[in-house]
mmCIF file as Biopython writes it, N, C-alpha, C and O atoms, coordinates in Angstrom:
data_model
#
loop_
_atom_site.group_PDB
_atom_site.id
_atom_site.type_symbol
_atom_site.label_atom_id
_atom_site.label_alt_id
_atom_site.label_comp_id
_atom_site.label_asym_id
_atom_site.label_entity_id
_atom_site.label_seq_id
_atom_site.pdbx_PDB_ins_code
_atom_site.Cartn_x
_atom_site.Cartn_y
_atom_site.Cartn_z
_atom_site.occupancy
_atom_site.B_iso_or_equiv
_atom_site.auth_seq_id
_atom_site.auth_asym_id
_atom_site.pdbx_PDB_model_num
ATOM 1   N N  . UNK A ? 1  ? 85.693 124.532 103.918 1.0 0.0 1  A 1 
ATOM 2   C CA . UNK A ? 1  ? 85.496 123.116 103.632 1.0 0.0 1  A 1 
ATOM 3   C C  . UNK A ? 1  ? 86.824 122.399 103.723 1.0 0.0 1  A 1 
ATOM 4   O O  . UNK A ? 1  ? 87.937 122.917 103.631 1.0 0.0 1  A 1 
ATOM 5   N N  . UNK A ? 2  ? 86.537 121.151 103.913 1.0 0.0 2  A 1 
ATOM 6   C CA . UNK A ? 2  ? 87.977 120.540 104.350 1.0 0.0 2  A 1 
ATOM 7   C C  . UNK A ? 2  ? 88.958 120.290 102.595 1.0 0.0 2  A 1 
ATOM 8   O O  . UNK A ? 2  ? 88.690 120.481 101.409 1.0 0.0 2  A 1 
ATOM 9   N N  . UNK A ? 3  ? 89.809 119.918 103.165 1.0 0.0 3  A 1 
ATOM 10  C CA . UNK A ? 3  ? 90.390 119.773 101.662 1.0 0.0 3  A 1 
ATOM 11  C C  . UNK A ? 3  ? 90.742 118.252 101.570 1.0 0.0 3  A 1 
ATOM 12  O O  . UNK A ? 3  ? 90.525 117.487 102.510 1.0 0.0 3  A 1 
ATOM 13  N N  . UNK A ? 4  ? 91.293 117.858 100.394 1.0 0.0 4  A 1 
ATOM 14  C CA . UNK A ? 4  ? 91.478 116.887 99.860  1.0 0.0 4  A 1 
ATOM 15  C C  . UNK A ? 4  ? 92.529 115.595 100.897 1.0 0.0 4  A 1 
ATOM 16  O O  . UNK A ? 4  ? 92.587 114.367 100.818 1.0 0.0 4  A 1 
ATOM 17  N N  . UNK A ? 5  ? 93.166 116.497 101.723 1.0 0.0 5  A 1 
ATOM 18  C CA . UNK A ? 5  ? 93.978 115.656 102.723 1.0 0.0 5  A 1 
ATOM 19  C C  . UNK A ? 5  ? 93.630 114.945 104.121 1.0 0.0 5  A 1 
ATOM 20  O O  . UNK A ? 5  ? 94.031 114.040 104.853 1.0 0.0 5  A 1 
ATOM 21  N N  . UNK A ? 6  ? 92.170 116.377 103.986 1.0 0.0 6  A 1 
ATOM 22  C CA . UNK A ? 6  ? 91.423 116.270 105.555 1.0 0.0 6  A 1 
ATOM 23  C C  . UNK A ? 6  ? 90.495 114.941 105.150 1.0 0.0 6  A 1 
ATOM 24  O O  . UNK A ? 6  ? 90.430 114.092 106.039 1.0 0.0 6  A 1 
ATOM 25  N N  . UNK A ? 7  ? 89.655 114.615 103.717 1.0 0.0 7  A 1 
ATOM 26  C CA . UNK A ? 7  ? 89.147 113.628 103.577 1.0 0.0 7  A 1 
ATOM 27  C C  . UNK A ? 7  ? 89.868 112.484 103.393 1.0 0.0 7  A 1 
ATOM 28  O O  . UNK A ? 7  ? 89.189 111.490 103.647 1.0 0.0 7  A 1 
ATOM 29  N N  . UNK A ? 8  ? 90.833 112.277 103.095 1.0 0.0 8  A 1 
ATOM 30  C CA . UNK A ? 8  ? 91.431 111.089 103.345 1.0 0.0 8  A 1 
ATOM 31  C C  . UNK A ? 8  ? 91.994 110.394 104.378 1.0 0.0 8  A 1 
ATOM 32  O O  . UNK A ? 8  ? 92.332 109.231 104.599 1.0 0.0 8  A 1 
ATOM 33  N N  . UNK A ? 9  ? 91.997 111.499 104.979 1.0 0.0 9  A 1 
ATOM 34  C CA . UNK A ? 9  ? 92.496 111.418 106.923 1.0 0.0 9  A 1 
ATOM 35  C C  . UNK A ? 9  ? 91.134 110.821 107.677 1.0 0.0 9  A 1 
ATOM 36  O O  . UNK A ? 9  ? 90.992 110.302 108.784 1.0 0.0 9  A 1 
ATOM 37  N N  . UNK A ? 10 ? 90.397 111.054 106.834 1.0 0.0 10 A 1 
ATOM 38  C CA . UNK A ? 10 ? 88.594 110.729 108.073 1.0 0.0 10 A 1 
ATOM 39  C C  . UNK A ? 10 ? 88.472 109.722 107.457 1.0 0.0 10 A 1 
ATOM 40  O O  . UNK A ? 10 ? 88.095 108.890 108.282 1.0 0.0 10 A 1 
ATOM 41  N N  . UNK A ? 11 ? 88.574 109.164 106.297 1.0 0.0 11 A 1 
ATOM 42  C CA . UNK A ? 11 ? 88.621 108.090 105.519 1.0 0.0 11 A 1 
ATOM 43  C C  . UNK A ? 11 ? 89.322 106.748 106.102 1.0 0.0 11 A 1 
ATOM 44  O O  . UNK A ? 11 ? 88.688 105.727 106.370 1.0 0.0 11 A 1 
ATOM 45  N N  . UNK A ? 12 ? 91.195 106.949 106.312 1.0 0.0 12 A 1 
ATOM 46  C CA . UNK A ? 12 ? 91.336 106.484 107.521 1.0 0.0 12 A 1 
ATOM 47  C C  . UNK A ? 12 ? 91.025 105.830 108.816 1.0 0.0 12 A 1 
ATOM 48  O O  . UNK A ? 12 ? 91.369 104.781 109.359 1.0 0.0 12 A 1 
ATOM 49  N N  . UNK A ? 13 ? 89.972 107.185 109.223 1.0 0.0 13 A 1 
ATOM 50  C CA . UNK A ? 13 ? 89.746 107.037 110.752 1.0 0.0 13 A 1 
ATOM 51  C C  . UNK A ? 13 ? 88.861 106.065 110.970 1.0 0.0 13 A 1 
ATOM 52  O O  . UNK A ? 13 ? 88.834 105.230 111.874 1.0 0.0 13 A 1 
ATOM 53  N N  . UNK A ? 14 ? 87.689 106.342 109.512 1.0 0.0 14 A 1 
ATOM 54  C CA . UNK A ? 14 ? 86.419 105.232 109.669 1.0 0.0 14 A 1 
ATOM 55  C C  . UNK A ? 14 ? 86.183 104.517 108.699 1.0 0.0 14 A 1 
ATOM 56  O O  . UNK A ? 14 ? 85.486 104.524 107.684 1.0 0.0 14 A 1 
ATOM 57  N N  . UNK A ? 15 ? 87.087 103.733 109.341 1.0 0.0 15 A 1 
ATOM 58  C CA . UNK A ? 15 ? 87.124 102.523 108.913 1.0 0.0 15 A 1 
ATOM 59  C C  . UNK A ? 15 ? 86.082 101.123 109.216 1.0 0.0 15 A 1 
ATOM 60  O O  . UNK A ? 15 ? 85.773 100.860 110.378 1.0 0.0 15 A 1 
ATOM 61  N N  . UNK A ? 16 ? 85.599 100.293 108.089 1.0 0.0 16 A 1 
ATOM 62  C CA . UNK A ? 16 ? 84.870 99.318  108.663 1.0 0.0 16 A 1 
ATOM 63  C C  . UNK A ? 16 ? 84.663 98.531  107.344 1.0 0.0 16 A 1 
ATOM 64  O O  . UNK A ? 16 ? 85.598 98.330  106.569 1.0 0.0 16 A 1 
ATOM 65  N N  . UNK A ? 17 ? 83.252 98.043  107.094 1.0 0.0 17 A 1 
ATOM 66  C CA . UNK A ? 17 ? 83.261 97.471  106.010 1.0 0.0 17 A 1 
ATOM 67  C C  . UNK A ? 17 ? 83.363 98.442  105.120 1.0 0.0 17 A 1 
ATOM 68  O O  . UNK A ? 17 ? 83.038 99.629  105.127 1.0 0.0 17 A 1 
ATOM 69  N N  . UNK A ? 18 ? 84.191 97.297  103.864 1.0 0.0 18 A 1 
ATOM 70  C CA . UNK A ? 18 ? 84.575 98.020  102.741 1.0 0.0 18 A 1 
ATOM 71  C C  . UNK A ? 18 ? 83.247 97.840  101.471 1.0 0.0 18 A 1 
ATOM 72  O O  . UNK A ? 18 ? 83.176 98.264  100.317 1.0 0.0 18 A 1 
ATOM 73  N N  . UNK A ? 19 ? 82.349 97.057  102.271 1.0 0.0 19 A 1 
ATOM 74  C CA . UNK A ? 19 ? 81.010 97.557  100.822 1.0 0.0 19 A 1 
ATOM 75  C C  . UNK A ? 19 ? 79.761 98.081  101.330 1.0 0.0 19 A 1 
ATOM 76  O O  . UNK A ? 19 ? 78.787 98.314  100.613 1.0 0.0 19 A 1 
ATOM 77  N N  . UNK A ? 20 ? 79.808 98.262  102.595 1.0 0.0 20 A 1 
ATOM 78  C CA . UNK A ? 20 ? 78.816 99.190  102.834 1.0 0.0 20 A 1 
ATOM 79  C C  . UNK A ? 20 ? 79.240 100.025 103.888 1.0 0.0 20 A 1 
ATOM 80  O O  . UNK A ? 20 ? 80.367 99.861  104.357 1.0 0.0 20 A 1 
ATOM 81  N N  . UNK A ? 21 ? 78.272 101.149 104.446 1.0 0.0 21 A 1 
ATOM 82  C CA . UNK A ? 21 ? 78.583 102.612 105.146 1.0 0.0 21 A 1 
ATOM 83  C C  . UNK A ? 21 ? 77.305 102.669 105.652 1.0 0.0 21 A 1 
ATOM 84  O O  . UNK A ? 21 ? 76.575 101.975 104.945 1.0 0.0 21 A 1 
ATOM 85  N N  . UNK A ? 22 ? 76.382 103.464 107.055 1.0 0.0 22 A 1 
ATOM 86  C CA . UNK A ? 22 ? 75.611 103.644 107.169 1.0 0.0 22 A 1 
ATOM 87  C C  . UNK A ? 22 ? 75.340 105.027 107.065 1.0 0.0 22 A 1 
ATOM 88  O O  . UNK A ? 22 ? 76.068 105.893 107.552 1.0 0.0 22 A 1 
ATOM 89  N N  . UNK A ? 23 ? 74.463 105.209 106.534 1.0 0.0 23 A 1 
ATOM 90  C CA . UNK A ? 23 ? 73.772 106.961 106.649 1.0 0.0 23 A 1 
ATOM 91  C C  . UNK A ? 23 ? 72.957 107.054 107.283 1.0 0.0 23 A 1 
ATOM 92  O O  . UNK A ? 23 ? 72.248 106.048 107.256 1.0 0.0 23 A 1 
ATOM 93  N N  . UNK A ? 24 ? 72.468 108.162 108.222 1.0 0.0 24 A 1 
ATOM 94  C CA . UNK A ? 24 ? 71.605 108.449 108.971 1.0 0.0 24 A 1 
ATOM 95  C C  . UNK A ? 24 ? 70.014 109.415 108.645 1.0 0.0 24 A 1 
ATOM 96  O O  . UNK A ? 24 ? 69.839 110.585 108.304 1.0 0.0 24 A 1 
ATOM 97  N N  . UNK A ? 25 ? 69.211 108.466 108.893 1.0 0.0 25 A 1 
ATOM 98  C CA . UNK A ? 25 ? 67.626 109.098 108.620 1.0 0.0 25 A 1 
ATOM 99  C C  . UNK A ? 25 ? 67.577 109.760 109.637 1.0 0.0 25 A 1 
ATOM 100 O O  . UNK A ? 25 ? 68.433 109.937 110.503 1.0 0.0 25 A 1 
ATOM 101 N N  . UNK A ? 26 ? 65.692 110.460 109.457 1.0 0.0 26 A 1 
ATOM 102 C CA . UNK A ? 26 ? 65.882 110.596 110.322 1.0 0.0 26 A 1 
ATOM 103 C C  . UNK A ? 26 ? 65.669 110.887 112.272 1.0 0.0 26 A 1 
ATOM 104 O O  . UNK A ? 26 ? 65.916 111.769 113.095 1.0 0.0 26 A 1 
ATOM 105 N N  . UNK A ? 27 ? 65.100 109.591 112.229 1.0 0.0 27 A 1 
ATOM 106 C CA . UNK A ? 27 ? 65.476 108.656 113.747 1.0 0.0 27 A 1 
ATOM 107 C C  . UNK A ? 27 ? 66.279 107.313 113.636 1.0 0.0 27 A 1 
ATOM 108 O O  . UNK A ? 27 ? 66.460 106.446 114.490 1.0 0.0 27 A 1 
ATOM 109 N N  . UNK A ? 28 ? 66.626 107.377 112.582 1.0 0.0 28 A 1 
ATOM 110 C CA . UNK A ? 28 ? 67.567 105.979 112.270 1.0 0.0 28 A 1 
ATOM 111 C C  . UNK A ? 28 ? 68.532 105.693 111.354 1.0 0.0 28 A 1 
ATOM 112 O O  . UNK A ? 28 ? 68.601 106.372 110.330 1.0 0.0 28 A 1 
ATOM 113 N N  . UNK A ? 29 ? 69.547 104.494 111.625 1.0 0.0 29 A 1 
ATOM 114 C CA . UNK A ? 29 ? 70.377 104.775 110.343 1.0 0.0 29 A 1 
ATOM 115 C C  . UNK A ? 29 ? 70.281 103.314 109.621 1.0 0.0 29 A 1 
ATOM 116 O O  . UNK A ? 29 ? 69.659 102.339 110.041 1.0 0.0 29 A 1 
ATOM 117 N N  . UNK A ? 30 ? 71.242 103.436 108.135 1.0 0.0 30 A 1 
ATOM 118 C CA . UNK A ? 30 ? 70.346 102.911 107.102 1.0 0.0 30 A 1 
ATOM 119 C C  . UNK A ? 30 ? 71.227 102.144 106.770 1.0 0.0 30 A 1 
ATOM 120 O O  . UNK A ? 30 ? 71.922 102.160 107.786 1.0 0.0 30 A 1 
ATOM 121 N N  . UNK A ? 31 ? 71.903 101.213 105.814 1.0 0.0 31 A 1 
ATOM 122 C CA . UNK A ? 31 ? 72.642 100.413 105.001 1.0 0.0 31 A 1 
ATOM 123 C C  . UNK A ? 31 ? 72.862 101.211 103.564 1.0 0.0 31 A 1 
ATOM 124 O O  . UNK A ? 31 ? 71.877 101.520 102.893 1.0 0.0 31 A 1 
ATOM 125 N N  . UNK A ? 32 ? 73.914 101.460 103.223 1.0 0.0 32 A 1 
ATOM 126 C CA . UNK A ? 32 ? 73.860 102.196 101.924 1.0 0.0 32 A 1 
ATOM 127 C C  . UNK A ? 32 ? 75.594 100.903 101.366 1.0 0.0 32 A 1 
ATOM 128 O O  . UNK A ? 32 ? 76.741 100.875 101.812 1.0 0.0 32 A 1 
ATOM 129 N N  . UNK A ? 33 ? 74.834 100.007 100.168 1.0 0.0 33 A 1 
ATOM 130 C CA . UNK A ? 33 ? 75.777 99.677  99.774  1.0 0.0 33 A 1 
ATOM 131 C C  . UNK A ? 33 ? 76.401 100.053 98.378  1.0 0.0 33 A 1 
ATOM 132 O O  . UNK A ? 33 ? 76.146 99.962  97.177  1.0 0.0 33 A 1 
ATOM 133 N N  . UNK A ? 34 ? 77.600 100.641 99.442  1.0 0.0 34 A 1 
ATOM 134 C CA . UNK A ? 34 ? 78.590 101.381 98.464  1.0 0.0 34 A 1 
ATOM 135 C C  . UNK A ? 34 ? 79.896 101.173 99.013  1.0 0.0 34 A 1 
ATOM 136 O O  . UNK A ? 34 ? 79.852 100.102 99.618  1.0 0.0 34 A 1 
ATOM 137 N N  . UNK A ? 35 ? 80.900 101.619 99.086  1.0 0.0 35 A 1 
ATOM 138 C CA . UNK A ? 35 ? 81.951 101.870 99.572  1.0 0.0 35 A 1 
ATOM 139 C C  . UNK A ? 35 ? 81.982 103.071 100.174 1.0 0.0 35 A 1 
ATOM 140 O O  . UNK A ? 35 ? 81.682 103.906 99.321  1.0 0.0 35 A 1 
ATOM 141 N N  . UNK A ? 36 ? 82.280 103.795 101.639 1.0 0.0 36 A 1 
ATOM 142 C CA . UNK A ? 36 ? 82.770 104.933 101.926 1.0 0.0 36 A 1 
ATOM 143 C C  . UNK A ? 36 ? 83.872 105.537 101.128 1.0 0.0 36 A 1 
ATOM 144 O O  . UNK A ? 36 ? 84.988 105.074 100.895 1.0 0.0 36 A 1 
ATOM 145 N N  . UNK A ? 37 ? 83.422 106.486 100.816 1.0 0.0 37 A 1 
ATOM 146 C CA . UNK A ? 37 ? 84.765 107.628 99.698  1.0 0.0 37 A 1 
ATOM 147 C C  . UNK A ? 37 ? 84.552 108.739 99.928  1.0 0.0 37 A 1 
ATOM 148 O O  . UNK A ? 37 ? 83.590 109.144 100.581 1.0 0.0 37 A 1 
ATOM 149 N N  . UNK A ? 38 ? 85.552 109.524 99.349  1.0 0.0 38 A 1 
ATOM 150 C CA . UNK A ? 38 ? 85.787 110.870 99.566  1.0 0.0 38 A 1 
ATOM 151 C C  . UNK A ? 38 ? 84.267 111.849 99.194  1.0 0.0 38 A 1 
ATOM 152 O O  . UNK A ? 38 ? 83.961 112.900 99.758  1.0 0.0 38 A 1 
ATOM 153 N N  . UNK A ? 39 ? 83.662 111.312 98.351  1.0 0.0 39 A 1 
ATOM 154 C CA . UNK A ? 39 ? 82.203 112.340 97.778  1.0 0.0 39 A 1 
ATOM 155 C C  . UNK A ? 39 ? 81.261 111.894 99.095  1.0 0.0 39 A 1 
ATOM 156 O O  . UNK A ? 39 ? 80.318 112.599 99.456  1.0 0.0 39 A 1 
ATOM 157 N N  . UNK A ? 40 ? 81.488 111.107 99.521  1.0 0.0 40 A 1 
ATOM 158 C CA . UNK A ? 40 ? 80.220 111.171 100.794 1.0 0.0 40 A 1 
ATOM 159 C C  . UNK A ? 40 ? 80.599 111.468 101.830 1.0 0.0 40 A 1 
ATOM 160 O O  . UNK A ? 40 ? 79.729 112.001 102.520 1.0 0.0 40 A 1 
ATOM 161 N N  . UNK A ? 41 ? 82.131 111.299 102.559 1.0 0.0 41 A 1 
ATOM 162 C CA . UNK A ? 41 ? 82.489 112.381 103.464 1.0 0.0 41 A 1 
ATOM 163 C C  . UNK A ? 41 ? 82.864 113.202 103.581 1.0 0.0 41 A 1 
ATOM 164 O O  . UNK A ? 41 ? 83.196 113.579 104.705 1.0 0.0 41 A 1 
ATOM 165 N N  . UNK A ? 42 ? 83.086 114.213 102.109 1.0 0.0 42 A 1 
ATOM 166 C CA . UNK A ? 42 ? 82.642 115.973 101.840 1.0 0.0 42 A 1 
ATOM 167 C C  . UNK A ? 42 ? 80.898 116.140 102.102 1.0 0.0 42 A 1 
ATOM 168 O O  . UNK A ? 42 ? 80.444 117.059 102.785 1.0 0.0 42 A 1 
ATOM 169 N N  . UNK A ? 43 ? 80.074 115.146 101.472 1.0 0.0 43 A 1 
ATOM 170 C CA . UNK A ? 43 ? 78.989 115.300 101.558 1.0 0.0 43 A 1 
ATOM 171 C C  . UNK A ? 43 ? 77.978 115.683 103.288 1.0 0.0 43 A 1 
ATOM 172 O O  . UNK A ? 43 ? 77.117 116.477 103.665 1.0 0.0 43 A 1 
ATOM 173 N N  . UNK A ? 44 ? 78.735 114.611 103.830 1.0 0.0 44 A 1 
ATOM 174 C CA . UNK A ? 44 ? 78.359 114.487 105.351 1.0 0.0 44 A 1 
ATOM 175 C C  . UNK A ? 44 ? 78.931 115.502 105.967 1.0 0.0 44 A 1 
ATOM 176 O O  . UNK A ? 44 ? 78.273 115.830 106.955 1.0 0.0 44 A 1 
ATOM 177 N N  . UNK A ? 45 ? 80.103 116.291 105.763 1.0 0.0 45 A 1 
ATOM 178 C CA . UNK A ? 45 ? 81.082 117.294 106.403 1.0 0.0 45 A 1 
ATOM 179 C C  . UNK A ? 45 ? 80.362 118.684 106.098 1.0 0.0 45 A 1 
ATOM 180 O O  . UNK A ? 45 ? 80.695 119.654 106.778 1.0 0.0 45 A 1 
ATOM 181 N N  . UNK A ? 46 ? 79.472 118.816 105.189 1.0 0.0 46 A 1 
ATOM 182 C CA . UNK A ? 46 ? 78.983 119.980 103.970 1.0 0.0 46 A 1 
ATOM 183 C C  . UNK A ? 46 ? 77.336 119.560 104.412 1.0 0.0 46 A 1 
ATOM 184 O O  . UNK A ? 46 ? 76.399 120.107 103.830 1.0 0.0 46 A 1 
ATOM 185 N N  . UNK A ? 47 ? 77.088 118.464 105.574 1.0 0.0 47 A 1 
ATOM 186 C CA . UNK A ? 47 ? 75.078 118.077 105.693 1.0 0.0 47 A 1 
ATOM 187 C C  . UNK A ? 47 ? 74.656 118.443 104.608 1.0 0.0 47 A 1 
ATOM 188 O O  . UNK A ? 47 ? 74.454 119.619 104.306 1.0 0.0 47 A 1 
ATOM 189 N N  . UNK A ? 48 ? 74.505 117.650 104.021 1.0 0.0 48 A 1 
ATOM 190 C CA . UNK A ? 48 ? 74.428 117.390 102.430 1.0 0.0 48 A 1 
ATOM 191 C C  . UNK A ? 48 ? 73.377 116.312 102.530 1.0 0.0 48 A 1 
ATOM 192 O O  . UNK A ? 48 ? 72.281 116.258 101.971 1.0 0.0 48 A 1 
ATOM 193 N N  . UNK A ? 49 ? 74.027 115.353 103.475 1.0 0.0 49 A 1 
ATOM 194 C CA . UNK A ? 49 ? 73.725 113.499 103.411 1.0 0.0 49 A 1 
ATOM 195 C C  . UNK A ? 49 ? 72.531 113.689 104.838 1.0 0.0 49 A 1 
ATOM 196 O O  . UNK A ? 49 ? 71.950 112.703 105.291 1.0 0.0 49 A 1 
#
């Protein structure tokens, strides 16, 4: 699993709005308003999400 440096590096990378993120259903993707953070791109890295 990645570590604590690798998520802040992807964090970085995807960048966009800062109050929402999309997650993906599944044939489609969704509006999830939150902020992108580190627990949902371990989550997505781990198909979790």
């Amino acid at each position: 699993m990645s570590n604590a440096n690798d998520l802040e590096l992807y964090l970085q990378f995807f960048k966009g709005r800062e109050d929402y993120f999309a997650q993906q259903g599944e044939d489609w993707y969704f509006p999830v308003k939150k902020a992108l953070d580190e627990f949902y791109v371990r989550r997505h890295l781990e198909r979790d999400l």
